[in-house]
C-alpha positions as CSV (number, residue, x, y, z in Angstrom):
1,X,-40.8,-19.0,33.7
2,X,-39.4,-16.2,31.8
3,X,-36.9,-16.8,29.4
4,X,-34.1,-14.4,27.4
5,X,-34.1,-14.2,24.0
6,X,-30.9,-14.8,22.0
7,X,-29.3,-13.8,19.2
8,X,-28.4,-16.2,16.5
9,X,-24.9,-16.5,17.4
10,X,-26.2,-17.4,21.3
11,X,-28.3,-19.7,20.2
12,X,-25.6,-22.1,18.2
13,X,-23.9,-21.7,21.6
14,X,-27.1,-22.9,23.5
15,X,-27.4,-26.1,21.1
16,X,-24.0,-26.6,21.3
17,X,-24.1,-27.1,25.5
18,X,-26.0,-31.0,25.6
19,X,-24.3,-31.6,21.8
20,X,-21.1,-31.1,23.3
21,X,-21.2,-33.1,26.2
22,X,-22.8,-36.0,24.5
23,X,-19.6,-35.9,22.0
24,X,-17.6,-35.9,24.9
25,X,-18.9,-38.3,27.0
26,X,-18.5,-41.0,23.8
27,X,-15.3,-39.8,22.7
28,X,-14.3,-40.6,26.3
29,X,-15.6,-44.1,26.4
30,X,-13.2,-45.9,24.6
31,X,-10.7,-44.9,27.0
32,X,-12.3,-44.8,30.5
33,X,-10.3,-46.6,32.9
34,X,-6.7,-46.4,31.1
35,X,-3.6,-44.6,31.7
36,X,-3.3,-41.2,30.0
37,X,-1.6,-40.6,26.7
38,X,1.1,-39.0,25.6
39,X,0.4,-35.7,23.9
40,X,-0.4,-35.3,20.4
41,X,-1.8,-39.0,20.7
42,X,-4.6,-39.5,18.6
43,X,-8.1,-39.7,19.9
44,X,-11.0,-41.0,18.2
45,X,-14.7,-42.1,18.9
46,X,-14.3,-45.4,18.2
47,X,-16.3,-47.0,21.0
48,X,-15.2,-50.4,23.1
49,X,-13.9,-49.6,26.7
50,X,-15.1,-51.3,29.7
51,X,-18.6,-51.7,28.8
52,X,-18.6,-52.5,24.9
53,X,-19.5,-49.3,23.6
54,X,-20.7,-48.8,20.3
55,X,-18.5,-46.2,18.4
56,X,-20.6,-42.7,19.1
57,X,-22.4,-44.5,21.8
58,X,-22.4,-42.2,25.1
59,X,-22.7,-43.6,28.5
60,X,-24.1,-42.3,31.8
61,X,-23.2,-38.8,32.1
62,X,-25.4,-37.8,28.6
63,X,-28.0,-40.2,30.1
64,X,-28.7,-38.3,33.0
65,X,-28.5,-35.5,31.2
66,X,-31.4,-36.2,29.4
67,X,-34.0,-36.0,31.8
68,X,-32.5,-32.8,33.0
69,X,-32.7,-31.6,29.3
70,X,-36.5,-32.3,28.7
71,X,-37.7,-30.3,31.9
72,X,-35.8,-27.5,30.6
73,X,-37.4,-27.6,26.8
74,X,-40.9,-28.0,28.7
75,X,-40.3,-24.9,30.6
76,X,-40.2,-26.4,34.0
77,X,-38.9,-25.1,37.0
78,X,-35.8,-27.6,38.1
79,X,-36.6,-26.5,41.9
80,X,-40.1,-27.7,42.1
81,X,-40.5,-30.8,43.9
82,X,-42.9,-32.5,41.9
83,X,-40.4,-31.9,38.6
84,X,-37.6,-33.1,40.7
85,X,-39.8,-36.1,41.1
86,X,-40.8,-36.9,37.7
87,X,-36.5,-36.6,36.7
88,X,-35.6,-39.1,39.7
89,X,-38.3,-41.4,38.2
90,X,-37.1,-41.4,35.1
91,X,-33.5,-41.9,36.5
92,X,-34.5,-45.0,38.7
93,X,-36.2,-46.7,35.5
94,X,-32.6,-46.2,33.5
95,X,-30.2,-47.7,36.2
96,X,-32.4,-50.5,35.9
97,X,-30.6,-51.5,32.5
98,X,-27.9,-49.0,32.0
99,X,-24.6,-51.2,31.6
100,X,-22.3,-48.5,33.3
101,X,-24.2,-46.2,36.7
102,X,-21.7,-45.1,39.5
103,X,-20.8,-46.7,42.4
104,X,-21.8,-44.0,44.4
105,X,-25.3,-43.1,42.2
106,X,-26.2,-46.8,41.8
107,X,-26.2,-46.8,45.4
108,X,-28.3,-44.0,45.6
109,X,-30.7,-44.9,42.7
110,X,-31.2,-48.6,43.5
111,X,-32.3,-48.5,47.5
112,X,-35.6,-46.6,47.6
113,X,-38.5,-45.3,45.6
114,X,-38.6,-43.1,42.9
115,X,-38.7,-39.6,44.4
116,X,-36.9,-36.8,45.3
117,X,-37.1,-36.7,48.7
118,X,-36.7,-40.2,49.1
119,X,-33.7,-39.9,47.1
120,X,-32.3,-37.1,48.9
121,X,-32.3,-39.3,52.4
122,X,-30.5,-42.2,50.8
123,X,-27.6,-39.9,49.7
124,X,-27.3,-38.6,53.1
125,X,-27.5,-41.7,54.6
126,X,-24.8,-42.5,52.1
127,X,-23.0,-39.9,53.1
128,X,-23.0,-40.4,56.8
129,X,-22.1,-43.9,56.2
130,X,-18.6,-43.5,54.4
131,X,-18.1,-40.1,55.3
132,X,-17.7,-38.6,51.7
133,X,-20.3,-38.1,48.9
134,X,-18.4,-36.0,46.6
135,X,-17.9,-38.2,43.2
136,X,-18.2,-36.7,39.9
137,X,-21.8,-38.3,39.3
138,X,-23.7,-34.7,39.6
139,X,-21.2,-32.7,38.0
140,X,-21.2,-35.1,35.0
141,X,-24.8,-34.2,34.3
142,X,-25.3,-30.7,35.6
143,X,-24.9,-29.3,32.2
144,X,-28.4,-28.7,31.0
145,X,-29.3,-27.3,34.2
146,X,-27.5,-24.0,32.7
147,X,-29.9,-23.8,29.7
148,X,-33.3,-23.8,32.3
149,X,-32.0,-20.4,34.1
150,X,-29.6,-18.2,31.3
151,X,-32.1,-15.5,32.6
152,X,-31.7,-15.8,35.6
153,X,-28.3,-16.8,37.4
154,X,-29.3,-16.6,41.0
155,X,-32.6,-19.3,40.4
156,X,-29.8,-21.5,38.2
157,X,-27.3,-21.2,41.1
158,X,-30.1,-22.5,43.4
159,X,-31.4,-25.2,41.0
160,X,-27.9,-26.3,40.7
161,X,-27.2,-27.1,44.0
162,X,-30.5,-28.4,44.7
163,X,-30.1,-30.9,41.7
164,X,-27.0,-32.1,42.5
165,X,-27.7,-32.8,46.1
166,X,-30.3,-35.2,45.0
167,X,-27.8,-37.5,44.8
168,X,-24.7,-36.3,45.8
169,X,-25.0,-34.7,49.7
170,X,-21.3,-33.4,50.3
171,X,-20.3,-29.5,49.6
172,X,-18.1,-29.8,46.8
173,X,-20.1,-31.4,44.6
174,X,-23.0,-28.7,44.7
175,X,-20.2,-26.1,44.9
176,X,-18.9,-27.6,41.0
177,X,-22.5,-27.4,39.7
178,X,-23.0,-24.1,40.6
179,X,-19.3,-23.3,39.2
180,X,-19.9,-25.3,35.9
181,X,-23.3,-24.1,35.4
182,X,-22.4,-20.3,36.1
183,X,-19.8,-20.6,33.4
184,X,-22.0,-21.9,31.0
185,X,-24.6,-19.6,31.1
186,X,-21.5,-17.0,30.8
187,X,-20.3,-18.8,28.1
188,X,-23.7,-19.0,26.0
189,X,-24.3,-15.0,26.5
190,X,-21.3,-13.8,26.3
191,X,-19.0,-16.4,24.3
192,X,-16.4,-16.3,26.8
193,X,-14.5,-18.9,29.0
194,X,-14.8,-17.6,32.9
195,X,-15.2,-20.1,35.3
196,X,-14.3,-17.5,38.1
197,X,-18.2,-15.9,37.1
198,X,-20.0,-18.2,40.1
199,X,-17.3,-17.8,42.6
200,X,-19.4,-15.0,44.3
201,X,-22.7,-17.4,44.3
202,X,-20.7,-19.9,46.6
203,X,-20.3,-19.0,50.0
204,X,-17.8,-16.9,51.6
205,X,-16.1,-19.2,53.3
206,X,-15.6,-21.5,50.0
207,X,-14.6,-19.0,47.6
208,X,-10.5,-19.1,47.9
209,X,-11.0,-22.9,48.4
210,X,-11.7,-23.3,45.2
211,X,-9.7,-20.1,43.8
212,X,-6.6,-22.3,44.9
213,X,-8.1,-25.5,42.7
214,X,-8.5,-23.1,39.3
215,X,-5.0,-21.8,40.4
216,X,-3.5,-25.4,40.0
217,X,-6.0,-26.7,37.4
218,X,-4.6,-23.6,35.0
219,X,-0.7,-24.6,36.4
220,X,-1.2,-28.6,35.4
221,X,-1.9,-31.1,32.9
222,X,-5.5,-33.2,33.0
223,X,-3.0,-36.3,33.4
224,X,-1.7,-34.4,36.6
225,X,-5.4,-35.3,38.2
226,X,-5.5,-38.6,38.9
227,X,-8.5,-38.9,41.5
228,X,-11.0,-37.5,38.5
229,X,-13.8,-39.8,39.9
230,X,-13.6,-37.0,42.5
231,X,-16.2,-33.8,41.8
232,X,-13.2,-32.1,42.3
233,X,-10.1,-33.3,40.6
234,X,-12.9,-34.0,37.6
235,X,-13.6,-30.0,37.1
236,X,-10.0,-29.3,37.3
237,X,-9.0,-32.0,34.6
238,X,-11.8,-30.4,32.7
239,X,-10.8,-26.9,33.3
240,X,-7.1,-27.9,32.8
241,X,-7.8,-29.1,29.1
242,X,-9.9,-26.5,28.6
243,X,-7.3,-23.4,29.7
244,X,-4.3,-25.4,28.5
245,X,-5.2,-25.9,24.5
246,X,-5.0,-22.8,22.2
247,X,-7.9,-21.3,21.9
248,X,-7.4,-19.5,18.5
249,X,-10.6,-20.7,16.5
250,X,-13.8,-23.2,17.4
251,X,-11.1,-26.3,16.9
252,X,-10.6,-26.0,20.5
253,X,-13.6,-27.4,21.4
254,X,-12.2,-30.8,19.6
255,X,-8.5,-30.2,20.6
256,X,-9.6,-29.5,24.1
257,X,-11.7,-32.6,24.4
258,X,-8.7,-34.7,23.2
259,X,-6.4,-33.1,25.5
260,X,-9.3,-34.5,28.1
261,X,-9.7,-37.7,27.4
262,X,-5.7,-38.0,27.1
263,X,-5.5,-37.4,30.8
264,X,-6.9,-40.6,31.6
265,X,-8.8,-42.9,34.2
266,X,-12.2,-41.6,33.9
267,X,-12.4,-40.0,30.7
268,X,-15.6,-40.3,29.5
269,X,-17.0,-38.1,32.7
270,X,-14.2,-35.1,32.3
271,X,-14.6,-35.0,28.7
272,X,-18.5,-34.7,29.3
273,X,-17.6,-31.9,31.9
274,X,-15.4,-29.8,29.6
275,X,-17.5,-31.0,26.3
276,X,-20.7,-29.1,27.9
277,X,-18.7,-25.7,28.9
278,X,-17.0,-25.9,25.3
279,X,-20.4,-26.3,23.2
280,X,-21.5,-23.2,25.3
281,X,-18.4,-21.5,24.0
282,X,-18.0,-22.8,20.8
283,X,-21.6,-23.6,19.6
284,X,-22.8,-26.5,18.1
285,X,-21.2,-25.4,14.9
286,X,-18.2,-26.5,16.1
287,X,-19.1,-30.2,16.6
288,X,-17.3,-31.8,14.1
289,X,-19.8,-33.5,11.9
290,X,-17.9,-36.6,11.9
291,X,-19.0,-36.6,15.6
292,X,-22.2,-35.7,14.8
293,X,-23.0,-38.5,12.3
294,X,-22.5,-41.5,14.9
295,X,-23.2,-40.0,18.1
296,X,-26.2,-41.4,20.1
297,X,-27.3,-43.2,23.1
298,X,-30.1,-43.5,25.8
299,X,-33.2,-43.6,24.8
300,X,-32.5,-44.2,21.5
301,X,-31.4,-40.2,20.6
302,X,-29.0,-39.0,18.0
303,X,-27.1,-35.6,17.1
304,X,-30.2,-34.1,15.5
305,X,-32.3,-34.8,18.8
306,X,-29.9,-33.3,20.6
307,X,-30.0,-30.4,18.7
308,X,-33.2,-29.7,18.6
309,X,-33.6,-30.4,23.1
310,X,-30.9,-28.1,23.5
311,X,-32.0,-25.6,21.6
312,X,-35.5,-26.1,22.8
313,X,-34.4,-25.1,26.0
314,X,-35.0,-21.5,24.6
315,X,-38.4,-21.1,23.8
316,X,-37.8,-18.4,21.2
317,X,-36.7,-21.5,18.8
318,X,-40.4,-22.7,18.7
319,X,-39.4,-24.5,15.4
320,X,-36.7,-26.5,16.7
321,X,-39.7,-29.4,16.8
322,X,-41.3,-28.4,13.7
323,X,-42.1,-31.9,11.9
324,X,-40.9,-30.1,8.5
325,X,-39.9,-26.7,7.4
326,X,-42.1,-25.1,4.7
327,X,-39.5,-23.7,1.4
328,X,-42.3,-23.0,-1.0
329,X,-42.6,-19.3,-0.8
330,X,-39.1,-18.9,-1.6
331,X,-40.1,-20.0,-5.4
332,X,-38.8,-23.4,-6.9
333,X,-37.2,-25.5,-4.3
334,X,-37.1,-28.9,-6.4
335,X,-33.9,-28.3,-8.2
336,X,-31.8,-31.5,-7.6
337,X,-28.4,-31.9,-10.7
338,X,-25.3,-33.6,-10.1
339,X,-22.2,-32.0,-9.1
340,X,-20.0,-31.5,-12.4
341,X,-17.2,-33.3,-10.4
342,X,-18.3,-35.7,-9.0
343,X,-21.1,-38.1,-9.8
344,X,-21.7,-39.4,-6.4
345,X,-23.1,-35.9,-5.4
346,X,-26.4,-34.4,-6.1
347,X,-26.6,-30.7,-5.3
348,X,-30.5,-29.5,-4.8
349,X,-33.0,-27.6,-3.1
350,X,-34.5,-28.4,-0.1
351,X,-37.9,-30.0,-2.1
352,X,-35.3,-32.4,-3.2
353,X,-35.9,-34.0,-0.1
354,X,-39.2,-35.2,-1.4
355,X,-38.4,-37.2,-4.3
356,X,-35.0,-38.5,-3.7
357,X,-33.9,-41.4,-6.3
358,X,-32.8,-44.5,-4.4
359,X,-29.2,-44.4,-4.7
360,X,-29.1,-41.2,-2.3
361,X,-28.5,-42.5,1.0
362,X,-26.5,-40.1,2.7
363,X,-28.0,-36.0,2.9
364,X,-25.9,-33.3,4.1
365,X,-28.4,-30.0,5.1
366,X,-27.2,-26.6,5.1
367,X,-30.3,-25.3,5.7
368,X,-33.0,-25.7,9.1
369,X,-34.8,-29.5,7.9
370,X,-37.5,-30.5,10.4
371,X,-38.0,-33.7,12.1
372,X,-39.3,-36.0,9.5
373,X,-38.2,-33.9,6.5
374,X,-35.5,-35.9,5.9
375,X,-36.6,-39.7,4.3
376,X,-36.3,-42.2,7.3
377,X,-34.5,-44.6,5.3
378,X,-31.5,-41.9,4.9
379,X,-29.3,-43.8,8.0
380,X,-26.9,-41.3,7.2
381,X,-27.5,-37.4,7.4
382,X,-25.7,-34.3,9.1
383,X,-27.3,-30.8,9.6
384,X,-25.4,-28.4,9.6
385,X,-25.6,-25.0,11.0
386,X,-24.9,-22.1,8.0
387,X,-26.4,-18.9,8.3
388,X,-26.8,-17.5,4.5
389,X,-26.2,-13.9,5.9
390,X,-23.3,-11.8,5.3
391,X,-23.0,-10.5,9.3
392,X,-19.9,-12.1,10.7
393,X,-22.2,-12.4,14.1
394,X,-24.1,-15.4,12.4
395,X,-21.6,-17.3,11.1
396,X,-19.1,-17.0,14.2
397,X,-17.1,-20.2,12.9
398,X,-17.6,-19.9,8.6
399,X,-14.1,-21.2,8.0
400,X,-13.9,-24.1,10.5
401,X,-18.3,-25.0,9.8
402,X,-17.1,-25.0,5.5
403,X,-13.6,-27.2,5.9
404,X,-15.8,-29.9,7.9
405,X,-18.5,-30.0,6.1
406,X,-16.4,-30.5,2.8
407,X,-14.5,-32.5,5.1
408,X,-17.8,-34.9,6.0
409,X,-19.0,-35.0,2.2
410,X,-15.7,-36.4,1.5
411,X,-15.8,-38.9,3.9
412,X,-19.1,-40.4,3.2
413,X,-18.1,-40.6,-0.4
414,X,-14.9,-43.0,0.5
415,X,-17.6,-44.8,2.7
416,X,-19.2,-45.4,-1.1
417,X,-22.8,-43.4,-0.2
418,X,-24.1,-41.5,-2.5
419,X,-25.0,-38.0,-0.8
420,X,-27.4,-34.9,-1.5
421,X,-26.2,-31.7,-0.2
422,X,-28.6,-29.2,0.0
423,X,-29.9,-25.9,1.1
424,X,-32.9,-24.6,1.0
425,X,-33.2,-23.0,-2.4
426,X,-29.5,-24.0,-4.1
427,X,-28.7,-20.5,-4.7
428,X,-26.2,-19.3,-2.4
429,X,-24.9,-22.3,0.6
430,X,-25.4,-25.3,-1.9
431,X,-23.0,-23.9,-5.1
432,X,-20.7,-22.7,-2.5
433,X,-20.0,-25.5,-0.3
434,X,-20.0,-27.9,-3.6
435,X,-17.8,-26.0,-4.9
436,X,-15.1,-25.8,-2.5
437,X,-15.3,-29.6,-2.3
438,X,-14.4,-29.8,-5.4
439,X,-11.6,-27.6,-5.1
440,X,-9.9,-29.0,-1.7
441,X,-11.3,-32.9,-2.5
442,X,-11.5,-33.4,-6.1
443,X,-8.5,-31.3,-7.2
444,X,-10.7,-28.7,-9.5
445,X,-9.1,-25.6,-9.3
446,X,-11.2,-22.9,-7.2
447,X,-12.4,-20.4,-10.2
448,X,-13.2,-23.3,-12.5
449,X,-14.9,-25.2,-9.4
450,X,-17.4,-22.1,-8.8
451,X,-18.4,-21.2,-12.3
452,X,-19.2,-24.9,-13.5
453,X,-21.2,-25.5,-9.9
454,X,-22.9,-22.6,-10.5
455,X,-23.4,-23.1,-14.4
456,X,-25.2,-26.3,-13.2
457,X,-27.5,-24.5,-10.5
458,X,-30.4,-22.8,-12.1
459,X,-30.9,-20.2,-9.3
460,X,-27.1,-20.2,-8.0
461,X,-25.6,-17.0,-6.9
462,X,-23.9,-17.1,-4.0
463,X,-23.3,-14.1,-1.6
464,X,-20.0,-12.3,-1.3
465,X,-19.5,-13.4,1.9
466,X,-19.4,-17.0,1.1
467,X,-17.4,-16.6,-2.2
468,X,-14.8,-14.8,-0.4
469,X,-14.4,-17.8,2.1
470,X,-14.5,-20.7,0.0
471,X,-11.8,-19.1,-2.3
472,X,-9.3,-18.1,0.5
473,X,-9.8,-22.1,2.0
474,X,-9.5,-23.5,-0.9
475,X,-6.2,-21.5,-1.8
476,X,-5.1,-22.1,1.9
477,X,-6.3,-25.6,1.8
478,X,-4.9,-26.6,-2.1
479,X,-2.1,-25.7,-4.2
480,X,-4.1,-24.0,-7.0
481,X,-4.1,-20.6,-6.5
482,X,-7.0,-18.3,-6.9
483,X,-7.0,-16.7,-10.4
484,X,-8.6,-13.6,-9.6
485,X,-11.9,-12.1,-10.4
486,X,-13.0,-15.1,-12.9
487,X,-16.7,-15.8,-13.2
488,X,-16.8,-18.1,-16.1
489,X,-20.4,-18.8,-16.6
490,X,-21.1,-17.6,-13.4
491,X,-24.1,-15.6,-12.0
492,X,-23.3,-12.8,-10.1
């Protein structure tokens, strides 16, 4: 197949598509099958619900996902038969277990063999036997479908629809997946919010059908949508939270998948739906990382994997799988000092990684770590997405990425860990992020925070761009104001 090839900012967005619907789909759970919530209510991933889930623990939408998501990182064509098989397959073996599957897709799943065309009959039969087959079960998933075709919209509006009737025969359904998908491949290219982009790939006939539906989706609240186990009244909650939260920064993706889950009933499967569409707009920079540390689910995936499938879905990120990322012909990576202000963090390089001392049990990256770079006894470890370049382009969300990963350090610290953060060389990401912790979490004021982080970095000198931001958050973020051009023991 051929492929486009994106630019750094389009990437984060392409990572951020199955990243964001995972953190959806388990923000949701804790709350499927309740009444919506008053605005401004707070929403956390705290697990429980219906089926006992573990906090961060997604359910059935990310799970069917999954499949989806590894024949796109293999470069497969989702319309090939013999694909479609081999995803069905692996379908049928998770229903088997899974403690939550839809009504409608457990009926599907559980009554014949493992194929696609076997498949295919049973949802029709389904269909002609109550008359209806348009539950949110292929919208829920569609997500990754996107990621397979951002080259090519008319093959992804095909393999959409062809998906999503595998288990789900009625019009509306495949009409949302092509809708959803078109949008996020819009949203990864361009970094905009259209979900009017795929109205000309549905047929004539259907296009001011669902004009009318965005029309009252952008007029209501998600509560307003009380049949969201329908395809239908599940886009337009999503859309509705999406279109209906200020969009002023990359918060929205988090404020727009609260405003989903507070519409109620079933949350878990809107929030999925808008949390796909958002990571495609946002990126996966704007995860927050307190997400990202506890998210996970079937089989047996966390944050990091997701990460590295979504991006793989764009073959130009060859290394996404890389078992570890070579540092050494930067010079010395080993550097490894605690911070001045605080002696439960270490600030290093990324060779830190290989000699940690046991009482480091928590590692914040800022750099690209590989697969098994990170010690496997380190339960606890975020990655975090910071371009040390000075073009605005690659760091689309700088201020929101610092403030939680400052944010994250913090809170594994009042968890009582012990944490590295790191870049790949401690010279420009490292002394800067330490530094405005230490400023917004440890009370130093901002000039006296940079010049004794960087007076204990042997290669620190962090680039303009970076000092510039972590002074105007911590002054916007603190009450110490910035003293102006003081670089106390500093490096320029």
């Amino acid at each position: 197949m051929t492929h486009t090839t994106l630019s750094t900012a389009q990437r984060d967005r392409a990572a951020g598509v199955l990243l964001g619907l995972a953190c959806g789909d388990a923000l949701g759970a804790g709350y499927e099958f309740g009444a919506p919530l008053p605005d401004h209510t707070p929403v956390r991933m705290q697990g429980g619900g219906g089926f006992g889930w573990a906090p961060g623990e997604w359910t059935d939408d990310t799970s069917m996902a999954i499949p989806l998501a590894r024949a796109a990182a293999a470069g497969l064509d989702l319309r090939d038969e013999t694909v479609l098989d081999g995803i069905v397959a692996q379908w049928v073996d998770w229903a088997k277990t899974a403690p939550d599957v839809g009504v409608q897709l457990r009926a599907v799943l559980s009554r014949t063999e493992p194929t696609a065309s076997a498949v295919r009959q049973v949802a029709k039969a389904h269909h002609d036997r109550h008359g209806r087959s348009a539950g949110n079960g292929s919208l829920m998933r569609t997500a990754p479908v996107a990621l397979a075709y951002l080259h090519d919209p008319a093959a992804l509006a095909e393999a959409a629809r062809l998906v999503s009737s595998l288990t789900h025969y009625e019009a509306d359904a495949g009409d949302a997946c092509v809708l959803w998908c078109l949008a996020i491949r819009h949203a990864v290219l361009e970094g905009e919010l259209d979900l009017r982009i795929g109205l000309p790939a549905l047929p004539a006939d259907r296009r001011a059908l669902w004009e009318g539906r965005f029309a009252v989706a952008e007029t209501s609240r998600p509560a307003d949508f009380a049949r969201n186990g329908w395809v239908v009244e599940a886009l337009q909650g999503a859309w509705s939270a999406i279109v209906t939260t200020p969009a002023t920064d990359a918060t929205h993706l988090r404020l727009a998948l609260d405003a989903a889950v507070r519409g109620g009933r079933d949350t878990d499967t809107v929030a999925a739906i808008a949390g796909g569409l958002l990571g495609a707009r946002w990126g996966a920079s704007a995860v927050p990382a307190e997400w990202r540390r506890i998210v996970h689910g079937w089989p047996g995936l966390t944050a990091a994997d997701l990460l590295r499938l979504g991006s793989s879905a764009t073959p130009d990120l060859a290394h996404a799988q890389a078992e570890s990322v070579d540092y050494a012909y930067l010079g010395d990576v080993s550097t490894l000092v605690r911070h001045p202000h605080d002696d439960g963090v270490w600030l290093g390089a990324a060779g830190a990684l290989d000699a940690l001392s046991a009482e480091i049990d928590a590692v914040v990256s800022l750099c690209r770590v590989g697969t098994k770079q990170v010690p496997t006894r380190i339960r606890h470890r975020v990655e975090v997405r910071l371009i040390d370049d000075d073009d605005p382009a690659k760091n689309p969300n700088l201020d929101v990425v610092l403030l939680d990963t400052v944010q994250v350090v913090a809170a594994l610290r009042a968890e009582g860990h012990t944490v590295l953060l790191h870049c790949a060389q401690a010279q420009s990401r490292t002394p800067s992020v330490a530094a405005l912790y230490a400023a917004v979490h440890r009370g130093v004021p901002i000039d006296r925070a940079l010049a004794e982080v960087i007076a204990a970095l042997p290669a620190a000198a962090p680039k303009r761009f970076l000092r510039d931001a972590v002074v105007r958050l911590a002054e916007a973020n603190t009450d110490s104001p910035h003293q102006g051009p003081n670089t106390e023991g500093a490096r320029a």
